[in-house]
DOGUTOR-915657 format. One record per residue (C-alpha): x, y, z; residue number from 1; residue in three letters. Coordinates in steps of 0.2 Angstrom, whole numbers. Last residue first. Example, Ala and Ser with C-alpha at 12.3 -4.5 7.8 and 13.67 -1.06 7.14 Angstrom:
BEGIN
PT; 68; -5; 36; 2; ser
PT; 62; -22; 39; 1; ala
END
This chain:
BEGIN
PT; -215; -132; 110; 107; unk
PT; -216; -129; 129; 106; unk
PT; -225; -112; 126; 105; unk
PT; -225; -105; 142; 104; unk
PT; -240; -93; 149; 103; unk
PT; -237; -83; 166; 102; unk
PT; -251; -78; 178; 101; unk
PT; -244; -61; 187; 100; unk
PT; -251; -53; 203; 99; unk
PT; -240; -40; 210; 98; unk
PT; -244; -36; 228; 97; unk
PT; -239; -15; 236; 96; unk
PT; -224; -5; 241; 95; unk
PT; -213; -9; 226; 94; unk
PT; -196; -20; 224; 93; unk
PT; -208; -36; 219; 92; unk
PT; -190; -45; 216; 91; unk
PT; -189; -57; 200; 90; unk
PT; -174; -69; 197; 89; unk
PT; -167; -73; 179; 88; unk
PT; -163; -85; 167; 87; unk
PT; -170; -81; 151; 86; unk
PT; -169; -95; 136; 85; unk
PT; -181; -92; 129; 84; unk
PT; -191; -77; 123; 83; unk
PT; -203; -67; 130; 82; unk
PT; -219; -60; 129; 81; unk
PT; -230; -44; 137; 80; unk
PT; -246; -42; 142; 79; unk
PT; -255; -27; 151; 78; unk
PT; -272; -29; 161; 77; unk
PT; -265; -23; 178; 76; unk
PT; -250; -11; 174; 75; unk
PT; -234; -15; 180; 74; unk
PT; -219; -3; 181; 73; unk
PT; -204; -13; 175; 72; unk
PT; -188; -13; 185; 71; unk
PT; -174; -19; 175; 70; unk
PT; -156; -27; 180; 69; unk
PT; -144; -34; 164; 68; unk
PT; -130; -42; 177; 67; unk
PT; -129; -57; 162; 66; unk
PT; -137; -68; 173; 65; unk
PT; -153; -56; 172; 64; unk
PT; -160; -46; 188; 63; unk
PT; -180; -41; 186; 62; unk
PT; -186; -30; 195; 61; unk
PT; -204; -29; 198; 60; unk
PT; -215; -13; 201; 59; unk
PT; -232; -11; 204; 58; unk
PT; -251; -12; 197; 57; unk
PT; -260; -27; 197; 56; unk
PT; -266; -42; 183; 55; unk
PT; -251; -41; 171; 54; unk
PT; -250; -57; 159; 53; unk
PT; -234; -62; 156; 52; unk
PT; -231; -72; 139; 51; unk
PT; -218; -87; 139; 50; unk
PT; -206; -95; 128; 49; unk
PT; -199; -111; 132; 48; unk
PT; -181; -113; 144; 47; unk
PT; -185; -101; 158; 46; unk
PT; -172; -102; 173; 45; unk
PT; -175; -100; 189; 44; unk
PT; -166; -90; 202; 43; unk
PT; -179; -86; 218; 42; unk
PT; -195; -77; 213; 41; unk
PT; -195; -66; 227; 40; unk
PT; -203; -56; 239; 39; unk
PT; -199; -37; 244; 38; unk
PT; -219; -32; 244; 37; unk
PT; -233; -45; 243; 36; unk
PT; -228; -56; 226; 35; unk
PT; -240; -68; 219; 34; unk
PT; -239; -78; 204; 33; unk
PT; -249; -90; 195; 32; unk
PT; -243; -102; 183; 31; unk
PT; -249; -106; 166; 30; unk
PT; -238; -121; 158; 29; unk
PT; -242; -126; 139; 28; unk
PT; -238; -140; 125; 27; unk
PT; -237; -156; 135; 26; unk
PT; -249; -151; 149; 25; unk
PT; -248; -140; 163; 24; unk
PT; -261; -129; 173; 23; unk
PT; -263; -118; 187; 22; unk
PT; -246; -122; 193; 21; unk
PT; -246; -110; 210; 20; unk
PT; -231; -99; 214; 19; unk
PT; -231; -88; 228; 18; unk
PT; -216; -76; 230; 17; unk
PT; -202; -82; 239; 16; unk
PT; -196; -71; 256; 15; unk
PT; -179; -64; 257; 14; unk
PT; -170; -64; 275; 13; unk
PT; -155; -72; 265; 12; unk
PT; -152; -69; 249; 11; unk
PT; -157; -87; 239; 10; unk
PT; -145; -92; 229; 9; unk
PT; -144; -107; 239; 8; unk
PT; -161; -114; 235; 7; unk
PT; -150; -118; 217; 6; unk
PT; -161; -118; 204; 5; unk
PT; -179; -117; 200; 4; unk
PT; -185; -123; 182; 3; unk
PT; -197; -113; 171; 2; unk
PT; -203; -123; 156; 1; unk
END
């Protein structure tokens, strides 16, 4: 599952992305995300694997632990998956919303 860390890793004047639990359960959690421009996810850390599902257009950058950084272009309707462990924090780095619902696999 996805777990926050440290607030303080938070750059400052950076706003967080929404993040609503849609569901959870002992095998699954879908959450929805919501980033208006130059929002974040905030340093969290994904321990299951997990599939994105793409429902706007823009671009997210995504900054790895490891200093790996990737801006991917989003398409609405596109899916992608990952595996665990990722620790990683998400900027909406583009001039419009991104809205994401993310599936992880917690078996």
């Amino acid at each position: 599952m996805s777990v926050l860390l440290k607030e303080k890793e938070k750059r400052q004047g950076t706003e967080k992305a929404e993040r609503v639990v849609l569901f959870e359960d002992q095998k699954t959690m879908i959450t929805f995300w919501r980033f208006p421009p130059g929002t974040e996810t905030g340093w969290h850390q994904h321990t299951h694997d997990y599939v994105t599902l793409q429902q706007s257009n823009g671009k997210l950058k995504l900054e790895n632990r490891d200093g790996n950084i990737k801006v991917i272009d989003y398409k609405d309707g596109y899916a992608a998956g990952y595996s665990a462990p990722v620790e990683h924090n998400a900027t909406n780095v583009g001039d419009v919303e991104i809205r994401v619902t993310e599936i992880e696999y917690k078996v």
